[in-house]
C-alpha positions in Angstrom: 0.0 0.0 0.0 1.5 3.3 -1.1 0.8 5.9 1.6 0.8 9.8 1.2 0.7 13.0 2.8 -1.2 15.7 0.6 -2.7 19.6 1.6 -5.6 21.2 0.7 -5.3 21.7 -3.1 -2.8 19.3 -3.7 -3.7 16.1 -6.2 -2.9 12.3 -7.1 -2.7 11.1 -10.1 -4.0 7.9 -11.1 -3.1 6.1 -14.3 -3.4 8.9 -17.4 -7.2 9.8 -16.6 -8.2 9.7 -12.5 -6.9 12.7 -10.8 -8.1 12.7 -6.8 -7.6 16.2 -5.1 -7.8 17.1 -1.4 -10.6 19.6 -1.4 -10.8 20.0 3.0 -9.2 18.9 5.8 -11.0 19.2 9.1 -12.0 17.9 12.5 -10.6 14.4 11.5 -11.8 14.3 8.0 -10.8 15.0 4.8 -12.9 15.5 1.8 -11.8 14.3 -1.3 -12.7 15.0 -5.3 -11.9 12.5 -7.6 -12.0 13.1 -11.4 -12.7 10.2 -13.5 -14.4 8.7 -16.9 -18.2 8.0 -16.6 -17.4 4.6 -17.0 -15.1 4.0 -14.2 -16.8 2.2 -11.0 -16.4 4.8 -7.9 -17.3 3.1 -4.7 -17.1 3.8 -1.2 -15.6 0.9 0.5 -18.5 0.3 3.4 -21.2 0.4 -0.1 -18.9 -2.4 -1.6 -18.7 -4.7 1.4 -22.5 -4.1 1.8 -23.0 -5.0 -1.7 -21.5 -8.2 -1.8 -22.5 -9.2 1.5 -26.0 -8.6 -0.2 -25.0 -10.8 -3.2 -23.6 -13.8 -0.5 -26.9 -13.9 1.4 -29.0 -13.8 -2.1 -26.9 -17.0 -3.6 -27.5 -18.3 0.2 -31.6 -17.5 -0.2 -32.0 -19.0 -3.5 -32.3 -22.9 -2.9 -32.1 -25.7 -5.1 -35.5 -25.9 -6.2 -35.8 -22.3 -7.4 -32.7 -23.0 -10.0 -34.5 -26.1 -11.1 -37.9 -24.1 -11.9 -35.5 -21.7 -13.7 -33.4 -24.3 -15.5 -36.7 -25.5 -16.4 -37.6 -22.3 -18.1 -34.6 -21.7 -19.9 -34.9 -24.6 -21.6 -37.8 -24.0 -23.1 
């Protein structure tokens, strides 16, 4: 993990097209702007841990007779 110390205004540079600037730094937080193409997935890491702990439980839901009614339709 590459750690680094940046001030108010100052940037990182991601690859040729993500740039992530320091835009405040106060009371223990720092807010961040982060420039990137549309298409580029921008998550917050709690959001992606809630997601795919989401995702587990559905695959955990979905029992064995509910994929063979669905098999069952694709097939048709």
């Amino acid at each position: 993990m590459l750690i680094l110390s940046r001030k108010v205004d100052e940037e990182i540079i991601l690859g040729n097209d993500i740039v992530i600037k320091i835009s405040q730094i106060a009371k223990g937080s720092v807010k961040i702007g982060i420039e990137a193409p549309k298409e580029t997935l921008i998550l917050r890491g709690e959001l992606k841990k809630q997601i795919e702990q989401s995702n587990q439980k559905a695959l955990v839901d979905t029992d064995a007779n509910t994929l063979k009614d669905l098999s069952k339709l694709l097939k048709k």
